[in-house]
PAVEX-860517 format. One record per residue (C-alpha): residue number from 1; residue in one letter; chain; x, y, z. Coordinates in steps of 0.05 Angstrom, whole numbers, plus 32768, in hexadecimal, padded with zeros to 4 digits. Example, Ala and Ser with C-alpha at 12.3 -4.5 7.8 and 13.67 -1.06 7.14 Angstrom:
<atoms>
ATOM; 1; A; A; 80F6; 7FA6; 809C
ATOM; 2; S; A; 8111; 7FEB; 808F
</atoms>
This chain:
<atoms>
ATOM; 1; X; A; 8DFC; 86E1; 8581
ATOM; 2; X; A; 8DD8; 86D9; 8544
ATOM; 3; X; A; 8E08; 86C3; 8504
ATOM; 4; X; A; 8DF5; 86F2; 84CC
ATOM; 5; X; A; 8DE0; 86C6; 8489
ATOM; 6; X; A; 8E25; 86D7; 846D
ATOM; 7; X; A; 8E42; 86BB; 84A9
ATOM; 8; X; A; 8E14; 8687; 84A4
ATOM; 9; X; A; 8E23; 8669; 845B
ATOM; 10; X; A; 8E6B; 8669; 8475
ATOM; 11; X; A; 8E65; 862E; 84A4
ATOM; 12; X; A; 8E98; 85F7; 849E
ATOM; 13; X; A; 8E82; 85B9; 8483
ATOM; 14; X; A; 8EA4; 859D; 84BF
ATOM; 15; X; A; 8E70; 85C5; 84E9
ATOM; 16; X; A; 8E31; 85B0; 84CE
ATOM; 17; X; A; 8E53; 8565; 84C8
ATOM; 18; X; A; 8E56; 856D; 8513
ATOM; 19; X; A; 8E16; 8587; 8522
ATOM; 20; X; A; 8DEF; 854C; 84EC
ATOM; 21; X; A; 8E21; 8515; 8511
ATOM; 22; X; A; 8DFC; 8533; 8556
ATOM; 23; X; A; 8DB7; 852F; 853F
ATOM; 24; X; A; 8DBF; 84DD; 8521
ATOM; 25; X; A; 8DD9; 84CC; 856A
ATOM; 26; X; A; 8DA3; 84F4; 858D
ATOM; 27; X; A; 8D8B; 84A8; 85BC
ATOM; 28; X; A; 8D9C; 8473; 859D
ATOM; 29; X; A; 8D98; 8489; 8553
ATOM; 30; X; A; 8DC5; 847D; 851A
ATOM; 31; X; A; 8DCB; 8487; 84D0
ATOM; 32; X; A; 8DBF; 8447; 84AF
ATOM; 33; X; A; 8DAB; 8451; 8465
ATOM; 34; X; A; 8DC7; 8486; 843E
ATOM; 35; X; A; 8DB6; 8482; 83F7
ATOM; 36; X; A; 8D73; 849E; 83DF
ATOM; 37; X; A; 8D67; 8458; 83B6
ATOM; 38; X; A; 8D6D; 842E; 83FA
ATOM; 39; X; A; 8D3F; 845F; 8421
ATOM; 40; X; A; 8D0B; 8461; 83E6
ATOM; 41; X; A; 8D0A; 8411; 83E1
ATOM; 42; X; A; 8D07; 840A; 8426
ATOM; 43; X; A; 8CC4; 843D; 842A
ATOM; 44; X; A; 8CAF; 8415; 83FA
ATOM; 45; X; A; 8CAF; 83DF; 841B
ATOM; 46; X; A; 8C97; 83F3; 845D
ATOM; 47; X; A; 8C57; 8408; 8431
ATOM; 48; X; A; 8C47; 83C5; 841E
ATOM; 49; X; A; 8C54; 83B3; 8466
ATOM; 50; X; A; 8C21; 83ED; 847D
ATOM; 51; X; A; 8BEB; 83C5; 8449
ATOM; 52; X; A; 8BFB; 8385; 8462
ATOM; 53; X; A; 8BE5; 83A0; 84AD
ATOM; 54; X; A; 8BB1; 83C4; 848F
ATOM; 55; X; A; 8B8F; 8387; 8477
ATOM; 56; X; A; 8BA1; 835C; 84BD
ATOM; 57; X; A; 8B7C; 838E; 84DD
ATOM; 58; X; A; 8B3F; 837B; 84B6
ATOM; 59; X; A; 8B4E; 8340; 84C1
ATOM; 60; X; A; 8B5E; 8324; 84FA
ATOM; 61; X; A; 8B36; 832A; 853A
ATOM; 62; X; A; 8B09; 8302; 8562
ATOM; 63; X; A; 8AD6; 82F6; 852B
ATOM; 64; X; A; 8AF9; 82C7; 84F5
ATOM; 65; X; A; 8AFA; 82EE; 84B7
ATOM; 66; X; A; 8B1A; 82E4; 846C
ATOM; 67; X; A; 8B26; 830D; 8430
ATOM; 68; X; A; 8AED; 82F1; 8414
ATOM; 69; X; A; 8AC1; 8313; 844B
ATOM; 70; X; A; 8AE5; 8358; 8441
ATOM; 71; X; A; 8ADA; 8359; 83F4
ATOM; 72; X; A; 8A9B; 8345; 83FB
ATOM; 73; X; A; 8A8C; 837F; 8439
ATOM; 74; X; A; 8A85; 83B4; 8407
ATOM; 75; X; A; 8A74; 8394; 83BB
ATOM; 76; X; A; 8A3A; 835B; 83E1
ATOM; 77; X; A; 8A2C; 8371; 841D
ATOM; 78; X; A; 89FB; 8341; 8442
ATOM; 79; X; A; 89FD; 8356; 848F
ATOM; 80; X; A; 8A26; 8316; 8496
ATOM; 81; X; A; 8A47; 8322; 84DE
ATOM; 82; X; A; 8A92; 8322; 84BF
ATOM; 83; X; A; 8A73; 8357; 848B
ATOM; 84; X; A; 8A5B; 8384; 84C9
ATOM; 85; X; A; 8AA4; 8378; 84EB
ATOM; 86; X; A; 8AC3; 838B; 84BC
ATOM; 87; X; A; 8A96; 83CC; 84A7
ATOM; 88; X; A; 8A84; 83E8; 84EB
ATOM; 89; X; A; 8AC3; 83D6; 8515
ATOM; 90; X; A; 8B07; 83BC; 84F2
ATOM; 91; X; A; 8AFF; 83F0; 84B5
ATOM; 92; X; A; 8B01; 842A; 84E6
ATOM; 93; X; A; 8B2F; 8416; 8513
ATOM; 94; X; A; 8B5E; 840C; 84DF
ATOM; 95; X; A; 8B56; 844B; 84C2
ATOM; 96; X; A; 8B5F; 846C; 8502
ATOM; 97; X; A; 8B9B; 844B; 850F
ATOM; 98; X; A; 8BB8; 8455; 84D3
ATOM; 99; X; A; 8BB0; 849F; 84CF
ATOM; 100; X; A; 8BBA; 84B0; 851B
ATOM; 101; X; A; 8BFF; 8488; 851A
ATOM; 102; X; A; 8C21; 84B4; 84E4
ATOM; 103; X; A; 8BFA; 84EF; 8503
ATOM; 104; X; A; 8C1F; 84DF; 8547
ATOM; 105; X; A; 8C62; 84CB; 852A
ATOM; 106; X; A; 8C67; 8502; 84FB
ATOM; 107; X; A; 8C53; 8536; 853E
ATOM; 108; X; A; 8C84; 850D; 8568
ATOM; 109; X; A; 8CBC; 851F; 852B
ATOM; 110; X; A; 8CA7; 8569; 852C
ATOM; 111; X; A; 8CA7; 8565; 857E
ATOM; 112; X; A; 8CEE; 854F; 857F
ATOM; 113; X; A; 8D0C; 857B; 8551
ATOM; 114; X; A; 8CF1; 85B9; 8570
ATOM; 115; X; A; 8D0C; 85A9; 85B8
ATOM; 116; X; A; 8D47; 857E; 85A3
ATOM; 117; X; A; 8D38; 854F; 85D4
ATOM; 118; X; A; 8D34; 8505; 85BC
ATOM; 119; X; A; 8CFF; 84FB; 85F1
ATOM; 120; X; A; 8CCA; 8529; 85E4
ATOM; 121; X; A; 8C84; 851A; 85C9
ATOM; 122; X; A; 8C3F; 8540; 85BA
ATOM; 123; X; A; 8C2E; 8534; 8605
ATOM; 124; X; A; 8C68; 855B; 8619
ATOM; 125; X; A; 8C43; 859B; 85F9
ATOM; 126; X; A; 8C0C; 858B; 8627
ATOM; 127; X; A; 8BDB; 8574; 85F0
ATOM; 128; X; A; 8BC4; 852E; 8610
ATOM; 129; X; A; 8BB7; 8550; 8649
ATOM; 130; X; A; 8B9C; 8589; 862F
ATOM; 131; X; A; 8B68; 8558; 8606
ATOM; 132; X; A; 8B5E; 852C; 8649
ATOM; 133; X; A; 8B44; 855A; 866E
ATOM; 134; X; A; 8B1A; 8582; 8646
ATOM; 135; X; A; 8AFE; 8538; 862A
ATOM; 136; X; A; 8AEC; 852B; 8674
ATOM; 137; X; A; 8ACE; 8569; 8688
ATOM; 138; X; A; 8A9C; 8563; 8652
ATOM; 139; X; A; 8A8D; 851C; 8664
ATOM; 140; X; A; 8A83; 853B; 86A8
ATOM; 141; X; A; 8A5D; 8577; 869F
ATOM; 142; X; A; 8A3B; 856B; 865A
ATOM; 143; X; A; 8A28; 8521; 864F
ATOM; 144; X; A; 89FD; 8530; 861A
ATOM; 145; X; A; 8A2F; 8540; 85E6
ATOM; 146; X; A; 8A32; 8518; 85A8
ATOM; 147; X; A; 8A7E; 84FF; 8597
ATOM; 148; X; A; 8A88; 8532; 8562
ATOM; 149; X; A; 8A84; 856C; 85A0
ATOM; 150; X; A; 8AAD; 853D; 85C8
ATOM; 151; X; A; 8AE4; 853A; 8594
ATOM; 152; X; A; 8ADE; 857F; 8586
ATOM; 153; X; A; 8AE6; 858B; 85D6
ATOM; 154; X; A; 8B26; 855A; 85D9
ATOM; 155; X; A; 8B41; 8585; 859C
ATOM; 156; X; A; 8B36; 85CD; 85B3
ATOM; 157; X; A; 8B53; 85B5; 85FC
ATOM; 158; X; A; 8B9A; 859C; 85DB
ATOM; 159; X; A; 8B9C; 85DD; 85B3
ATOM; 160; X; A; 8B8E; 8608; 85F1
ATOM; 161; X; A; 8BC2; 85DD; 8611
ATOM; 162; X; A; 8BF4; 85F4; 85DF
ATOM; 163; X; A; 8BDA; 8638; 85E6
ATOM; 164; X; A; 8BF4; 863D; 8630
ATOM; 165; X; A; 8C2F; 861E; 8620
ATOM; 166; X; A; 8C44; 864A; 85E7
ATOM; 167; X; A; 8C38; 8684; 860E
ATOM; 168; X; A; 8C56; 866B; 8646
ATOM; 169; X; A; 8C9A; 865F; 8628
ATOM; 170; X; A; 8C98; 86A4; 8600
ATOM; 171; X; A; 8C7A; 8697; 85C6
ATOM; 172; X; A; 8C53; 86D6; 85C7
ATOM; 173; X; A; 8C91; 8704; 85CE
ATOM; 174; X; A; 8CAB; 86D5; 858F
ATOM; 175; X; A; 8CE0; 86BC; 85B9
ATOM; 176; X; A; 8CD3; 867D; 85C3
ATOM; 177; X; A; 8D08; 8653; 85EA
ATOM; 178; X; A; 8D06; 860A; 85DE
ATOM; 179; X; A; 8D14; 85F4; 8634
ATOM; 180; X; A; 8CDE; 8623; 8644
ATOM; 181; X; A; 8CB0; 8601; 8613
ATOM; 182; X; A; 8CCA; 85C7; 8638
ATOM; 183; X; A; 8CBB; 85E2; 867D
ATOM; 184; X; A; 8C76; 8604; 866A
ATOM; 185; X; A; 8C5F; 85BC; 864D
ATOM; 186; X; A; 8C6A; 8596; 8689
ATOM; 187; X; A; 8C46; 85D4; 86B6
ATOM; 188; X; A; 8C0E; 85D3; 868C
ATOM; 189; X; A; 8C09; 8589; 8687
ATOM; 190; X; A; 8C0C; 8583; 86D3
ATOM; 191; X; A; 8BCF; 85B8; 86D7
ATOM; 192; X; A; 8BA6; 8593; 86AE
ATOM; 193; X; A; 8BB0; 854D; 86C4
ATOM; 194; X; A; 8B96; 856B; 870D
ATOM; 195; X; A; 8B5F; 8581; 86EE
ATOM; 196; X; A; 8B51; 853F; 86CD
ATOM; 197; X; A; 8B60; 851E; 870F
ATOM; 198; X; A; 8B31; 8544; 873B
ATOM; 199; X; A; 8AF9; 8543; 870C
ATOM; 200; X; A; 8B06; 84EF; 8707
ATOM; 201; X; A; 8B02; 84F1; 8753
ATOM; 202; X; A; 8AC6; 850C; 875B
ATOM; 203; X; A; 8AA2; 84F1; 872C
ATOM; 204; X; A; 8AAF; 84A8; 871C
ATOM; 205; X; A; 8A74; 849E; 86E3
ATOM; 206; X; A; 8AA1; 84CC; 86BD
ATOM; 207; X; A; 8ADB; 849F; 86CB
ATOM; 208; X; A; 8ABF; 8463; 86B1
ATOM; 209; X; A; 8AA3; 847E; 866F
ATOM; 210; X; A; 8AEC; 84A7; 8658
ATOM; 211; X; A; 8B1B; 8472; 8678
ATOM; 212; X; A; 8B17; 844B; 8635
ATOM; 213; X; A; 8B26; 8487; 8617
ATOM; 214; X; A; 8B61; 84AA; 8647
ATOM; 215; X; A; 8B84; 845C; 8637
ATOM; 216; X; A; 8B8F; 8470; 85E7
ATOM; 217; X; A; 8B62; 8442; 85B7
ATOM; 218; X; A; 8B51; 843A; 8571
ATOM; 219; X; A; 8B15; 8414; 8580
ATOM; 220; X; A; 8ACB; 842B; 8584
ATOM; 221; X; A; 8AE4; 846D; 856F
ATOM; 222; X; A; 8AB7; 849A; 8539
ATOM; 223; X; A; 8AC3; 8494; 84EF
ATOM; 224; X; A; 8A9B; 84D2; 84E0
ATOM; 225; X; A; 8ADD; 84F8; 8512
ATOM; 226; X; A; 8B11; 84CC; 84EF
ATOM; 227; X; A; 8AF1; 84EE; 84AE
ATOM; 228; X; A; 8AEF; 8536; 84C9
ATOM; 229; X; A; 8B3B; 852E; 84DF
ATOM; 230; X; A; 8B55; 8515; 84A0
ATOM; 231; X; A; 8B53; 854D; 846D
ATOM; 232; X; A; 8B7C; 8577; 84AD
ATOM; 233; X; A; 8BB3; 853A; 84B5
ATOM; 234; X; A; 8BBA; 8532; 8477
ATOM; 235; X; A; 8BC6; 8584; 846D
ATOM; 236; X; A; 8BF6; 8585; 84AE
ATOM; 237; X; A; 8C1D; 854E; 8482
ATOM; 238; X; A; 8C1C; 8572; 8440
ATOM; 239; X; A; 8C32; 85B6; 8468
ATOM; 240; X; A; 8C70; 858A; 8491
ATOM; 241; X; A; 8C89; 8574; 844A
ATOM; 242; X; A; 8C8B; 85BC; 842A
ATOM; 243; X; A; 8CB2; 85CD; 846F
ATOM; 244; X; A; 8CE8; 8597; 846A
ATOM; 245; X; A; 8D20; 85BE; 8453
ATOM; 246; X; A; 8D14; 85F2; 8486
ATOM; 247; X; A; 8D0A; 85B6; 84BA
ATOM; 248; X; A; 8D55; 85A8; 84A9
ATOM; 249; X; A; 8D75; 85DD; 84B3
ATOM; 250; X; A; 8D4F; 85E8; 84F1
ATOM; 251; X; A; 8D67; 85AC; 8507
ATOM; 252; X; A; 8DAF; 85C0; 84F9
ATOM; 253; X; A; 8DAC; 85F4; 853A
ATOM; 254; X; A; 8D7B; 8635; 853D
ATOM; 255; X; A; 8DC0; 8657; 853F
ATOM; 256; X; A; 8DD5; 863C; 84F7
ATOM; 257; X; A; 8D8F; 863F; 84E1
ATOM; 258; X; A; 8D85; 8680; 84EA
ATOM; 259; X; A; 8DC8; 8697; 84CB
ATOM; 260; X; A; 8DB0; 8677; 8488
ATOM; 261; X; A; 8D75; 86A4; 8486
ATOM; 262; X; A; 8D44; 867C; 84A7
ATOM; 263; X; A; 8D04; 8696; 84D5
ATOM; 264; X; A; 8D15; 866D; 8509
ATOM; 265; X; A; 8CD5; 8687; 853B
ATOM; 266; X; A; 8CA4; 8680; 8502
ATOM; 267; X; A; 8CBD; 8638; 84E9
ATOM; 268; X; A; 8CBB; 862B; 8539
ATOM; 269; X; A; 8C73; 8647; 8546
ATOM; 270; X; A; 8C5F; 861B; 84FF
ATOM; 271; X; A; 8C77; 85E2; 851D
ATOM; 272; X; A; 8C51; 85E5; 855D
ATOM; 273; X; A; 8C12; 85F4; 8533
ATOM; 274; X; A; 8C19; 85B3; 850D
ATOM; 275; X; A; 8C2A; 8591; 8553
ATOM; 276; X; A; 8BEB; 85A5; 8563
ATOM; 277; X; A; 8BBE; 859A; 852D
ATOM; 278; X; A; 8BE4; 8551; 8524
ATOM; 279; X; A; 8BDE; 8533; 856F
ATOM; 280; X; A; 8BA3; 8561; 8581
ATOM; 281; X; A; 8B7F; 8540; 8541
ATOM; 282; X; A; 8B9B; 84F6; 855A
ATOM; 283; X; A; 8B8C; 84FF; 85A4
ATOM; 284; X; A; 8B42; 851C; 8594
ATOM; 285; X; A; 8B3A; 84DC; 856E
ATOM; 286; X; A; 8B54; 84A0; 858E
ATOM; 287; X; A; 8B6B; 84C3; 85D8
ATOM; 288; X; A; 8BAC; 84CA; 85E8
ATOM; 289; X; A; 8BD0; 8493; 85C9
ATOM; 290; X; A; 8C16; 848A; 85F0
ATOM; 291; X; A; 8C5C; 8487; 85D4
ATOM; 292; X; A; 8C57; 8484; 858E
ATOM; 293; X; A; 8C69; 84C8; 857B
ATOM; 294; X; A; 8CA6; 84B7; 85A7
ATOM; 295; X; A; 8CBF; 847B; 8585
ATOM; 296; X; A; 8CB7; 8483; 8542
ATOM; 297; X; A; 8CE3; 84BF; 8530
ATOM; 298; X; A; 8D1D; 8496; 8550
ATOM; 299; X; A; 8D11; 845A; 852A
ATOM; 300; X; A; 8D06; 848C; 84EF
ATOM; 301; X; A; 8D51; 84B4; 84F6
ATOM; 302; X; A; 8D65; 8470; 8505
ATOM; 303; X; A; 8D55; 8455; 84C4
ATOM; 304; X; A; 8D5F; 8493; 848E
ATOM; 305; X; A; 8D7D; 84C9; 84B7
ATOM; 306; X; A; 8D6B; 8513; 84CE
ATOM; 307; X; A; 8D56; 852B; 847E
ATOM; 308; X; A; 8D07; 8536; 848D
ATOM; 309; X; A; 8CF4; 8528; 8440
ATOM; 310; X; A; 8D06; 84E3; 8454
ATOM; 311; X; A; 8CF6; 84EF; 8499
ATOM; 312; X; A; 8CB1; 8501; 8493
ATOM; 313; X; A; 8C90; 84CD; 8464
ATOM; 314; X; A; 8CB6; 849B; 8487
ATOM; 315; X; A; 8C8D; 84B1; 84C5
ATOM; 316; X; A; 8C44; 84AC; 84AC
ATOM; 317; X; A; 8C5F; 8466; 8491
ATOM; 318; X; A; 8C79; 8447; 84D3
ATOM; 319; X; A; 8C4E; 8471; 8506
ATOM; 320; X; A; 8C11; 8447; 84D8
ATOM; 321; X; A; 8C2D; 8409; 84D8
ATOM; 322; X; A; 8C41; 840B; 8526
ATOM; 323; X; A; 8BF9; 841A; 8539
ATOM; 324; X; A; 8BD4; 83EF; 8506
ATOM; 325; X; A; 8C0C; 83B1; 8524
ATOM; 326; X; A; 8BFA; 83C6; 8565
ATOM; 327; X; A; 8BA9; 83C8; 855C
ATOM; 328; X; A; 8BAC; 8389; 8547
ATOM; 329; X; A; 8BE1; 836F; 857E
ATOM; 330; X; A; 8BAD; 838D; 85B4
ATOM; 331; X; A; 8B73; 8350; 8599
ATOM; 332; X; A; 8B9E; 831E; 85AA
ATOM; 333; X; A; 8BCA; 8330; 85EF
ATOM; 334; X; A; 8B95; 8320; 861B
ATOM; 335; X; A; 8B69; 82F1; 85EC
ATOM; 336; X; A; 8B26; 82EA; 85DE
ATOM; 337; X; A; 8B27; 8331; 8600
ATOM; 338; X; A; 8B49; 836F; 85E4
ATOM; 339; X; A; 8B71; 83AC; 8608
ATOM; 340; X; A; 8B71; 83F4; 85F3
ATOM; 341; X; A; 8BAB; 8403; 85BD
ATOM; 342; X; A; 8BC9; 8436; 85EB
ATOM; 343; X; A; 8BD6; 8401; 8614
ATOM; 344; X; A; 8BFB; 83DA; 85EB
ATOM; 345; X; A; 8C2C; 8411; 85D0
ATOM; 346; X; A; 8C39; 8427; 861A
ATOM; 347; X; A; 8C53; 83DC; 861B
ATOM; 348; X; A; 8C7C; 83E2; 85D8
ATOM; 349; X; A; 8C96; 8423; 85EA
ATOM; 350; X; A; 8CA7; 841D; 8632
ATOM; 351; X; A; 8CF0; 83F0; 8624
ATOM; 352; X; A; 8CF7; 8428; 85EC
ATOM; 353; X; A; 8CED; 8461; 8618
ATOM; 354; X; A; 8D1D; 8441; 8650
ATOM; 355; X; A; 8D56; 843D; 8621
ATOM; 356; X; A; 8D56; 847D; 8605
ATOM; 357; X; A; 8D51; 849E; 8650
ATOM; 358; X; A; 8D8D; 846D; 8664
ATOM; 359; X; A; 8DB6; 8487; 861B
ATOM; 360; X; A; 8DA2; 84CF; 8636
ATOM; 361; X; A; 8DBA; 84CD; 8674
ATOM; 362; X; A; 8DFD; 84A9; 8663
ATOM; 363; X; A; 8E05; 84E7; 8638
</atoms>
């Protein structure tokens, strides 16, 4: 039954205590700083830890490089080998990584809260595999395309994805049930991965050109889409910030949230639009990069709680950082040769996605 907002502003303290307590020990999560000082100093200093990765990503790689060879990439540029490294491949690629981490944590963040599960992701919405397939049914049936189209495929296929999904669970009849968003992901998810499958079967040129890109990787991938995508992430992020205090009390319980007055199938159907454009954006970019849109809002509640003011930047900064760290981890595992980034935060996040399945299930 639906509390009316008189009800609503009535709540016990006690009651809302109860429900915050539930969300900080959704997995393995728990409040550990508490005044706005300490989380402000401590953003601060993940920031200068973000630049510091920034830079080792332009600098460190196969090809010995120095800061000497950066500054001098773009104020005396000479076509020095280190000067076209660092131009053509590491500048990009850091970019990338830098804006499709926070993109992917902050769509993770906005994933979790709207199905209150502590394991959900983007994928879970059917977006990688939305992307996947329609990515390898144009490398099948339309070779000719030029990256941009590609991307613009990938993009459209996530957001039809979503589509099905949203209608699926209700969304239509604006009654939107989180399990049945749940359900309808993992259908449509299952459909599309077929697809993919069948088309990789039976055509294995097509297989070799997009597995690079089905693995999740920062490298190789188009500035010019990087450039399109940005003024949209960085929109999504602005939008997710003006919805933080409705974020809040959406995360107190639809329930609660609606007796204080709010819309709770609008906020809901905003949410899943920034999902989209977020992790539809990422995926078209780099492919579908695993896990990091799962870890990062834990180890974000872990560190300043449930409030999404905090919440929010604190996801752009260590969704950036974890890809940027693990870009430059994937030139060095298997050394003088590199592996895709996906790759390397499937390793990361595999012990992380164990033990919040084994804290689930012991609940």
């Amino acid at each position: 039954m639906t509390l009316s907002p008189l009800a609503g502003y009535r709540l016990s303290l006690e009651s809302l205590n109860e429900r915050m307590n539930h969300l900080l020990n959704i997995g393995i999560l728990k409040l550990t700083l508490k005044s706005n000082r300490s989380k402000l100093i401590l953003l601060i200093g993940l920031l200068l830890l973000l630049i510091a990765f920034f830079f080792a990503s332009l600098l460190l790689g196969y090809i010995k490089t120095d800061f000497t060879d950066l500054v001098n990439a773009y104020t005396n540029y000479t076509e020095s080998i280190e000067q076209i490294v660092i131009k053509s491949s590491r500048m990009p690629r850091a970019l990338i990584a830098l804006f499709i981490g926070a993109s992917l944590s902050v769509s993770g963040l906005l994933m979790q809260t709207l199905t209150k599960n502590p394991m959900a992701s983007p994928g879970l919405l059917g977006i990688n595999s939305g992307a996947a397939f329609f990515m390898v049914f144009a490398y099948s049936f339309m070779p000719n395309l030029t990256q941009n189209y590609l991307m613009v495929f990938s993009f459209g296929g996530a957001a039809l994805a979503v589509l099905m999904v949203y209608t699926l669970a209700g969304g239509i009849r604006g009654t939107i049930q989180t399990f049945d968003l749940t359900l309808a992901g993992a259908a449509i998810s299952a459909i599309f991965i077929s697809f993919t499958q069948i088309i990789l079967y039976k055509d294995q040129k097509t297989m070799e050109e997009v597995l690079f890109w089905l693995t999740g990787s920062v490298e190789g991938r188009s500035m010019d889409a990087l450039f399109k995508m940005i003024p949209v992430m960085l929109i999504a992020w602005v939008i997710c910030f003006l919805l933080a205090k409705r974020l809040n009390l959406f995360s107190l319980g639809e329930e609660i949230a609606k007796g204080l007055g709010l819309n709770t199938e609008l906020l809901k159907l905003q949410i899943i639009l920034l999902i989209v454009v977020l992790a539809g954006a990422s995926v078209a970019v780099a492919g579908p990069i695993a896990l990091v849109g799962l870890i990062i809002p834990h180890l974000t509640r872990f560190l300043v709680g449930p409030e999404f003011k905090w919440a929010i930047p604190y996801s752009i900064v260590l969704g950036a950082i974890l890809l940027l760290s693990a870009d430059v981890a994937s030139r060095f595992i298997i050394y003088p040769k590199e592996i895709p980034v996906g790759a390397v935060t499937a390793i990361l996040g595999t012990p992380f996605f164990i033990t919040i399945a084994r804290k689930a299930e012991n609940k």
